[in-house]
N, C-alpha and C positions, 0 to 999 in steps of 0.2 A: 487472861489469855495472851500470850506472844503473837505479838504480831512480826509476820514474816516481810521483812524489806523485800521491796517491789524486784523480780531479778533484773539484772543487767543485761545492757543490751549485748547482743555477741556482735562481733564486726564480720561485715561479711565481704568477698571481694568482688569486682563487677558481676552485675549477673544481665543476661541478656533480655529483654522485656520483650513477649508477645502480645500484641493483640487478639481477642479471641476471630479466627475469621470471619463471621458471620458482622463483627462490626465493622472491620478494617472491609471488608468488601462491600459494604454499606456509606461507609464513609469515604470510598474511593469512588463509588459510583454517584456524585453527588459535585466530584471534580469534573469541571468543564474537559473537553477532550485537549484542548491545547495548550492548559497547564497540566497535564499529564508529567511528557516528557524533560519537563523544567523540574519538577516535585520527583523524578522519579527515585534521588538520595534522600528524600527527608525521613527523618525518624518516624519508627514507629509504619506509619501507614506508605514508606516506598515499596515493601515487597510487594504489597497489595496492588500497587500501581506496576509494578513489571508484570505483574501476573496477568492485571487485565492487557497490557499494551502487546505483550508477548508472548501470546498462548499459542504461536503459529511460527514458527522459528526453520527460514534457511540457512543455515552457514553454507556459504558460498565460498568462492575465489575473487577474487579481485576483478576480473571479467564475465566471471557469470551472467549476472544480470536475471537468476532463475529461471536458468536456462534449463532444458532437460525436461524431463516428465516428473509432474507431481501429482502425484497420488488425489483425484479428485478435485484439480484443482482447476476450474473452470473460466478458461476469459476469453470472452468474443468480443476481436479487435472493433468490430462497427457500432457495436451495440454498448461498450465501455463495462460491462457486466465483467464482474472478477469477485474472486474470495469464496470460492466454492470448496471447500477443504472438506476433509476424509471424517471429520467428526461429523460433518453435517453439512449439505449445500449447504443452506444458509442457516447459522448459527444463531444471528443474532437477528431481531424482528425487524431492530432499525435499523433499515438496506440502504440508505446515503450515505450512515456516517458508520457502519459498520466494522469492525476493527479483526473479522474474521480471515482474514489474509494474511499470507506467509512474511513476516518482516525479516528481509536480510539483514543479518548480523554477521561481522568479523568472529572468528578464533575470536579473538582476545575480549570485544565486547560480549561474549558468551559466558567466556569464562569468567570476568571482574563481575557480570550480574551473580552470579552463582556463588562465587568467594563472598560478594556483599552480603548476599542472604539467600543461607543455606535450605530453606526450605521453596524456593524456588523454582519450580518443575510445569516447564512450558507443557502443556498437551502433547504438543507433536513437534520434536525435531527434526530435520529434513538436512541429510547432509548432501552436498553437490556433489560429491566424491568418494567414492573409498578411499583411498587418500588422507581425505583430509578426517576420516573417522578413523584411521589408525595412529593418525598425528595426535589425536586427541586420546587416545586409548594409551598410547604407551606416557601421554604427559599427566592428562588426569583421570583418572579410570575412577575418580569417588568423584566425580561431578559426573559423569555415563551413568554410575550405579542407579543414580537415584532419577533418572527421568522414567515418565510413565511408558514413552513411545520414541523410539530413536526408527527413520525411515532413512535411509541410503540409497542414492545411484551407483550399478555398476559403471559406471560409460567407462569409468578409465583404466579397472584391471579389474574384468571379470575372474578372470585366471584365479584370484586370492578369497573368491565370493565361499567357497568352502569354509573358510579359517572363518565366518560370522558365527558361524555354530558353535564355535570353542568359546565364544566371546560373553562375558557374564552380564551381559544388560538385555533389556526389553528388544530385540529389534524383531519390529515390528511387519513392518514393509519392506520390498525391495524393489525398485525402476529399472528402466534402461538394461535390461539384460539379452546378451546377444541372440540372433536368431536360431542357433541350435545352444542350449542349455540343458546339460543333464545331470544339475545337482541338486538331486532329489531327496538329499537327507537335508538341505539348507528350504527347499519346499516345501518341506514336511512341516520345517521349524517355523515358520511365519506366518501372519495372519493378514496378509497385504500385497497384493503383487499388481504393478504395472508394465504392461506388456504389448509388443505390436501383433504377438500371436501368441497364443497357446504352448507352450511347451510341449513337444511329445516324445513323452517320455512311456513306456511301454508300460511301465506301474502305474496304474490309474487312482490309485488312493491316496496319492500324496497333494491333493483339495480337498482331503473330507474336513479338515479344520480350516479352510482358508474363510475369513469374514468378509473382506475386500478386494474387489477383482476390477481392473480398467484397464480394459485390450483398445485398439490402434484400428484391428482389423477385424471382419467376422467367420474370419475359416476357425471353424471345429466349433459353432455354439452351439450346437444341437449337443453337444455333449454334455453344458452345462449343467443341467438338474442333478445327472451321474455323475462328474465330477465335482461338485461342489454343492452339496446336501446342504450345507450351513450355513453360506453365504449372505449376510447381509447386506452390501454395500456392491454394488456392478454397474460400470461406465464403460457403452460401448460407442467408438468414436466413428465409427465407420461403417454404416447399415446400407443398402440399396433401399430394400422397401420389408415394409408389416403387413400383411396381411391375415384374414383367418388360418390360425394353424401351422403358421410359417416358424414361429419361433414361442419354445413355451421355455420359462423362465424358473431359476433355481425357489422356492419355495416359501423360503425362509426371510425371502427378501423384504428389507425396511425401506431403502433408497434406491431409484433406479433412475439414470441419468442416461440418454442415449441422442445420438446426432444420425438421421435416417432421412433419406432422400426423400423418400415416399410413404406416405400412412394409407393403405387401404381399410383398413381394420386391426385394432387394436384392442384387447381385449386383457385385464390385468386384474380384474376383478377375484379372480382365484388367489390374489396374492394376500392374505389377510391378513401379514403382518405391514404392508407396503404404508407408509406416511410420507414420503417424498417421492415427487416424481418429477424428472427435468427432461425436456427433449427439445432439440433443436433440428427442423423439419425445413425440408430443401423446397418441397413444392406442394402445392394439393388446396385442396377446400373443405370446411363444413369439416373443419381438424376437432374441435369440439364435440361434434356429433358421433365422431370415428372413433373415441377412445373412451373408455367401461374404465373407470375406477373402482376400488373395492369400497367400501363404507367407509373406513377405516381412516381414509386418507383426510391428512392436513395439511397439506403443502403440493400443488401445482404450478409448474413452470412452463411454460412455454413460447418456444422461436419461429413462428414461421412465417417463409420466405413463397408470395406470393409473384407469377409472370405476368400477371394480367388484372381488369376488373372482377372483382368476385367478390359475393356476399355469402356473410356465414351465419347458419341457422342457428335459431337460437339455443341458448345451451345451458339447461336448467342446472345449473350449481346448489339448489337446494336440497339434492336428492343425498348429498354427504355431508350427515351431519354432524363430522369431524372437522370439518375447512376451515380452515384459519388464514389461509396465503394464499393467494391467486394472484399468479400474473400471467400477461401474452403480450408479447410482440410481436408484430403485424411490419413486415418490409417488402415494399411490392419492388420489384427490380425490372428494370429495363421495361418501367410503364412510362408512356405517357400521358393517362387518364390520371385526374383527381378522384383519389377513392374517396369514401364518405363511411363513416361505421358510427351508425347509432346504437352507444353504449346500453342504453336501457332496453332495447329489443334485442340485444346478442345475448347479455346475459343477464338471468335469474339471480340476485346475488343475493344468498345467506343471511340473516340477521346475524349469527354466529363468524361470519368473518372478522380478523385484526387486519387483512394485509391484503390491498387489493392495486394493481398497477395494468393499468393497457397503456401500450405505446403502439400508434403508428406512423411510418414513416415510409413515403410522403404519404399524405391525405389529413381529411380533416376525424375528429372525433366528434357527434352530434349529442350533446345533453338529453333531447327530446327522452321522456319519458323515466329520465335517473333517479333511481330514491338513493340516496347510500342511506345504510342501516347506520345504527349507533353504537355499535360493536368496533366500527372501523378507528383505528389508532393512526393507521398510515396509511396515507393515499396518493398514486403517481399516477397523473392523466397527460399523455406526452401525444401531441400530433407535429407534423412536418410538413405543411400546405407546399405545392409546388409554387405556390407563387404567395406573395405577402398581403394580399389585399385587405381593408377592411371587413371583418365579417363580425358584423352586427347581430344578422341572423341566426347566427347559434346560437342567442340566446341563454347566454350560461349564467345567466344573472339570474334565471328562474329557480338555476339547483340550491339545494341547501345540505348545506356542508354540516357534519356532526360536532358537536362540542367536545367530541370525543377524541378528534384527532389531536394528535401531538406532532405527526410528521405529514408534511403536503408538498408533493412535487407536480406543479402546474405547469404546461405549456402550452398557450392555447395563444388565438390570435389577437382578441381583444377581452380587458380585463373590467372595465367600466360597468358597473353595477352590482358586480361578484361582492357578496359579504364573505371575508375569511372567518373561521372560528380565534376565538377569542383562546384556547387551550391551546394552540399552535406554538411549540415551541421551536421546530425547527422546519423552512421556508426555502423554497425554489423556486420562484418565477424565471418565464421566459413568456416571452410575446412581442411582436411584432406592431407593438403603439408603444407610446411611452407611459410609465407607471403611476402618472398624476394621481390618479383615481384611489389608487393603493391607501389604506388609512394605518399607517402602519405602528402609529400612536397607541392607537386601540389594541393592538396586539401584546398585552402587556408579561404576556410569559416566552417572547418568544428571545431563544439564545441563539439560536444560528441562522443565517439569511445569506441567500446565493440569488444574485439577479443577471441576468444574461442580457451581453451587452446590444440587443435585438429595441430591449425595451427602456436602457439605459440613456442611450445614442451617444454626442459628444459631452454632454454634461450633465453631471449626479449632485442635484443639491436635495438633500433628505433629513429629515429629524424623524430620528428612533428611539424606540421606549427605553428607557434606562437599565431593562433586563439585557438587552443586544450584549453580544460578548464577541460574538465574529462574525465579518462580516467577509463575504467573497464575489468577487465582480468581474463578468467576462466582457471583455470591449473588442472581438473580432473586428479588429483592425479597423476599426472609427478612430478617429485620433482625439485625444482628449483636450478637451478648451479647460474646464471648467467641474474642479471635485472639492464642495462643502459638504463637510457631513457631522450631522449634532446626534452624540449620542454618550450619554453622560458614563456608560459603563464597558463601553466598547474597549475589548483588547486586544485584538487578530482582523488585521486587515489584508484581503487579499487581491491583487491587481495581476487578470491574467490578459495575456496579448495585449498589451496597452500602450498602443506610440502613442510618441507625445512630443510637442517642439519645447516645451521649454515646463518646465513646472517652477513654482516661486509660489510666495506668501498670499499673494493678490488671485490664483486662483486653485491652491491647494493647501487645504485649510483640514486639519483632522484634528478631534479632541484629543487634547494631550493625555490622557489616561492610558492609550493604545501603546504597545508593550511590543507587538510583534506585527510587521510589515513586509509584505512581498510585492516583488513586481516582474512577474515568470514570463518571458515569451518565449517564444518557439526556440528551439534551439538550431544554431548555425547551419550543422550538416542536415535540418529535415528541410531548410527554406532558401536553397541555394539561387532559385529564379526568383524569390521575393527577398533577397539580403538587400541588393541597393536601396530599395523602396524603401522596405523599414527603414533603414540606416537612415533615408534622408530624412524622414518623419522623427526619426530619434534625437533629442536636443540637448538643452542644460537643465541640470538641477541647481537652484541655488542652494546659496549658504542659509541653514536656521528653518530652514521649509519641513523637516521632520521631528514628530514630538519629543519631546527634550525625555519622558519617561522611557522611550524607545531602548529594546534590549535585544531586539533580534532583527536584523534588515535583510529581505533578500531578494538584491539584483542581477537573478539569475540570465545569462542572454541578452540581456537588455543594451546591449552595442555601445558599454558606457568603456568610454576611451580614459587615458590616463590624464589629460585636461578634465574631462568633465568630472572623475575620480575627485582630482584634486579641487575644481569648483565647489564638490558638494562640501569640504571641510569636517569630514566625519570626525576628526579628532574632538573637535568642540561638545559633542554627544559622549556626554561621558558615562552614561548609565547601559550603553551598548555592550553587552555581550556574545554578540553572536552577528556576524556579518557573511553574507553571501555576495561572492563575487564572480563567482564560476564563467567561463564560456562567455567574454567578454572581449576586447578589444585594449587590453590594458598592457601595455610596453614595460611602464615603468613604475615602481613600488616609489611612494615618498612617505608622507606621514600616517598614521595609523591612530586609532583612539589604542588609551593605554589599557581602557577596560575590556578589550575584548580576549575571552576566554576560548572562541573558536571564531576560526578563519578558514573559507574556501577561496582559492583562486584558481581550481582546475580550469585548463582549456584557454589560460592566456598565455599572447606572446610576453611575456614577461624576460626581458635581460636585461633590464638594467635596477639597482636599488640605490635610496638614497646611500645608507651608509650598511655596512656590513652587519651592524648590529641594532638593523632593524625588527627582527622579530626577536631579538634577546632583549630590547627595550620591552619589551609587552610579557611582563611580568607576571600576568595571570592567565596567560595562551595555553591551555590546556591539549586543542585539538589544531592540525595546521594542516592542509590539502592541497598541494602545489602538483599535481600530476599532469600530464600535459602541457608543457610551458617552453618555455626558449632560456631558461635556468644555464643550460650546457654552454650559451654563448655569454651569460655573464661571466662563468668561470674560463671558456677559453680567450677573454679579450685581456685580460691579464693575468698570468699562471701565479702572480700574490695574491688574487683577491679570493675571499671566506666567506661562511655565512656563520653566523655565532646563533645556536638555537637556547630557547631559557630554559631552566630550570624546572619549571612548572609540566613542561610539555609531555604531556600522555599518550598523543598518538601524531605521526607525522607522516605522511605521503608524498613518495617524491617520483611515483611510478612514470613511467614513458616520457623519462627527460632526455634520453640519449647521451646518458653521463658516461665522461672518457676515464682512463686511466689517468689518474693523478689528480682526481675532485674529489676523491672519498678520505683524504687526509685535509681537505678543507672543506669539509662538513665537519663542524664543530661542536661536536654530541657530546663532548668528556661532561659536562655541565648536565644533563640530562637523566637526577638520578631517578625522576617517577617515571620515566619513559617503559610503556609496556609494548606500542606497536611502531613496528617501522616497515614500509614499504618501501622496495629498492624494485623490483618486479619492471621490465622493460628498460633498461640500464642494460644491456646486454655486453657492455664492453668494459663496462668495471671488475677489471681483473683482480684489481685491488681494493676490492671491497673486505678484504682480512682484514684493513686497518678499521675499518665501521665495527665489523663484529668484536673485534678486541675490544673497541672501546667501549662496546655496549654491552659486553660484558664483564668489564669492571664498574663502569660507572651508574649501569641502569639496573640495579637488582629483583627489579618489578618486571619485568622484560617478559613478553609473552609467545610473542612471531615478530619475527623478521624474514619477510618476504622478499624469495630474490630468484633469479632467473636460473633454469636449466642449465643454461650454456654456463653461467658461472662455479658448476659447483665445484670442475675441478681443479679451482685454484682455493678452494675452501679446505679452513683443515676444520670437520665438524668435531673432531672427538670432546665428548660432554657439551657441547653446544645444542641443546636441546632444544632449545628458541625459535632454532632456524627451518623454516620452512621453504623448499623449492616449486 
């Protein structure tokens, strides 16, 4: 028999390797949240990691700030509640570290995710502009094609809101449209509308396909059921009162979110598709009593704002046996009584529950008589005593916590006796003693810990289980003596409002494993009657006081001047890539670590540098943020001196510098060939910014926007400049 030689291999050329999704989102879901955005280029499993970080996507402007109306997107300034999006109030179960919120991204950081990896397609884009969706349209219209949900504000030229319909992508939603709108072939076309009122438009069929609806105001809801037969999703922001019969509701509905002064009767029980229900209520009592859920429902929310002493009858939550989420907050305004609410006589709670949270504030919350079930995964017990006193008498030592939970956010007065579950992996205290008591050793799954500096006081010496990965620490302006902390696996440390006179070796001691360090306080413009104070409270950092593993620092606010800058001796940290310096007190630039890959210095007076080729020294500077600075008076103190930017540099920002006529030929970009973003935006007097554009368009090939001011356009000559954005 012939035997046939083995064939030959064929060569083949790269080919691109996927993961099947079920394992890459398996194996992303198993990444801590704060190595996220460090891993989000690694092979193989980054898409997966954009995917979860950014499935809520606004591209903005430079001032946005997500401003405008977003479709379901819910935050109440008092209560810190946010991430209410149009796929789902709440999307995700775990509601502390939740990732369901819209993350602002630039133009250009939208488009490099999408160039990196093509299969890339956030849930829901939210563009700030029309505008800025036809910037995008005429530059890449194969990265439009393939998202599931593109949503748009008119604010800035409804006039063009016709020409969406010609447009070949998803779009979904539309906001901000003016109060007389009569384009009713673009309302036919959509499945999402945000609005202060109703349209009236004489054709009444152009809602019978609308899925998504959040009005402002409640003129014409009685029309509702007749104008929108199919509606799932309705947020109404502005009610007087509910009563029987006052208002019946489209049919179809899965989610209903509403803000209403008054509850007299409520009744929703007809609704028998409804599973989410959110309301935030101005006034009333016995709010539990007043409102009929259908069976159906899994998710209850509720705001309400109490004038006075009042107690609420109890409210049997076993009767649906779909529940899975229940929350209430409780805000008594303009009392002076201490309310009291014992948790286990208001409500009846499910064995079938995951998600159970009451807050009230002020007053206290009373354990007497609390089973929690062992269904519960996450549990948030928040009260606000008007005064801080020892309270013993609660007795919260008696409750017992499930082994089930994984997420516990506690704020209670006194913690001493309290056993936590041992399954805890992520922790919230607050209280009003210090946390001796705490055995946090014993906690041997737990990865994320947030303590509030109530219970903290001037000094944090703790040893944590070696699963610890982050840790976050509020110090409401206690000034700190005295921070040892042992924990063998710890990588994200976070210090908020935190003066302090001096920090050094002798009493600021962290395991060197930690990777990424903050120290956030208030920023400038909110604390204009408390600057002096802090500031005097604000001191020196020595030299070598930060772990030598450290790769992200950030001293955001923190009133650190161009001495104390150079006291700390960051250069010597050489494993640093990523420093925060923003909104600081910092004159003068000198030396720099050579490792840092991004740099913020927005919001300093910054005019003077050591040498001109200071940040072309920093050779793997990727990202730079100089907005708001005093930049303008270095360059007008002598009309030779430059700035030389490197090579490496991806995105640079130089917005609201007050750059003159005759600096933009000494910005020194020819070197800048990965350069994709440049911000010039509040420069309003660089006439000669032609010489920036030329050069950035010979030498930066990558080049994505170049943001620059109205008033300059017409000394632009744009033809084939397609980069440039006004």
């Amino acid at each position: 028999m012939n035997q046939q030689p083995p064939p030959k291999k064929q060569k083949t050329g790269k080919q691109i390797i996927y993961l099947p999704d079920e394992i890459g989102e398996l194996i992303v879901s198993y990444i801590p949240d704060h190595y996220l955005e460090a891993n989000l280029f690694t092979p193989l499993i980054g898409e997966f990691i954009a995917m979860k970080l950014y499935r809520y996507i606004h591209v903005g402007s430079l001032f946005s700030k997500l401003g405008g109306q977003l479709q379901f997107k819910f935050v109440d300034s008092q209560r810190g509640l946010q991430g209410i999006v149009s796929q789902s109030f709440f999307n995700d179960e775990n509601f502390v570290s939740a990732k369901d919120s819209y993350t602002e991204l630039s133009v250009n950081q939208f488009v490099q995710l999408s160039k990196k990896y093509p299969r890339f397609k956030p849930h829901i884009i939210h563009f700030h502009s029309l505008n800025r969706l036809f910037w995008m349209h005429h530059r890449y219209p194969e990265i439009l094609r393939k998202l599931p949900r593109v949503d748009v504000s008119l604010r800035d030229d409804s006039n063009r809101a016709s020409s969406l319909v010609a447009l070949p992508y998803n779009i979904y939603s539309i906001s901000d449209i003016p109060k007389v709108f009569t384009e009713v072939n673009l309302l036919s076309n959509i499945s999402g509308l945000c609005a202060d009122y109703l349209p009236q438009i004489a054709d009444k069929s152009w809602g019978k396909d609308l899925q998504e609806l959040e009005l402002r105001w409640e003129k014409g809801l009685g029309e509702l059921p007749h104008l929108f037969p199919n509606l799932k999703k309705l947020r109404i922001d502005s009610l007087d009162s509910l009563g029987i019969g006052t208002l019946r509701f489209p049919s179809k509905l899965q989610c209903l979110n509403i803000r209403v002064e008054h509850i007299e009767r409520l009744d929703v029980s007809y609704l028998d598709g409804l599973t989410e229900f959110v309301a935030e209520i101005g006034y009333g009592s016995n709010i539990l009593d007043k409102i009929k859920f259908p069976l159906g429902i899994e998710r209850v929310i509720l705001f309400c704002d109490y004038y006075g002493p009042v107690t609420e009858a109890p409210a049997n939550l076993e009767i649906y046996p779909n529940l899975r989420d229940f929350r209430i907050y409780y805000s008594y305004i303009h009392s002076p009584w201490e309310v009291s609410v014992t948790i286990g006589e208001l409500l009846k709670i499910p064995d079938t529950l995951k998600i159970l949270s009451v807050d009230l504030e002020p007053g206290s919350l009373l354990p007497a008589n609390l089973i929690l079930p062992h269904s519960l995964t996450v549990l948030s017990l928040s009260n606000i005593p008007l005064d801080f006193v020892d309270r013993r008498g609660n007795a919260w030592s008696s409750v017992i916590f499930p082994e089930t939970l994984v997420e516990l956010i506690l704020q209670i007065a006194y913690l001493e006796g309290i056993t936590l579950p041992k399954s805890l992996q992520r922790l919230y205290l607050t209280t009003t003693l210090p946390i001796e008591s705490v055995k946090f050793l014993d906690l041997k799954n737990l990865t994320n810990l947030k303590l509030d500096g109530n219970c903290v006081g001037a000094k944090l010496i703790c040893k944590f289980p070696s699963s610890l990965e982050s840790l976050e620490v509020l110090f409401e302006d206690i000034p700190l003596e005295k921070v040892v902390i042992e924990a063998s696996n710890l990588k994200q440390i976070e210090f908020k409002d935190l003066p302090f006179k001096c920090i050094g070796t002798s009493n600021f001691q962290l395991p060197d494993c930690v990777e990424s360090l903050s120290f956030l306080t208030i920023k400038k413009h909110e604390v204009s009657e408390m600057e002096e104070n802090l500031r005097s409270r604000h001191g020196e950092i020595k030299r070598n006081v930060f772990p030598s593993r450290l790769r992200e620092l950030y001293l955001k606010g923190c009133f650190i001047t161009s001495d104390i800058l150079e006291g700390i001796g960051l250069q010597s940290n050489s494993n640093l890539e990523k420093l925060d310096l923003s909104y600081n007190s910092i004159s003068r630039l000198e030396k720099l670590p050579s490792s840092l890959k991004s740099l913020r210095l927005d919001g300093n007076p910054i005019s003077k540098f050591l040498t001109p080729t200071i940040f072309s020294d920093l050779t793997k500077l990727r990202e730079l943020r100089m907005a708001d600075t005093k930049i303008n008076e270095y360059f007008e103190s002598d009309q030779s001196t430059v700035l030389n930017f490197p090579s490496s540099l991806v995105i640079l920002n130089l917005s609201n510098n007050k750059l003159q006529p005759g600096v933009a030929p000494r910005l020194l970009l020819s070197g800048c060939a990965q350069l994709q973003e440049l911000w010039l935006s509040g420069n309003r007097a660089m006439t000669d910014v032609q010489v920036i554009i030329d050069t950035v368009k010979s030498a930066s090939p990558e080049i994505v926007e170049l943001r620059l001011d109205e008033e300059v356009r017409k000394y632009v000559k744009v033809e084939g400049d397609n980069f440039l954005s006004f």
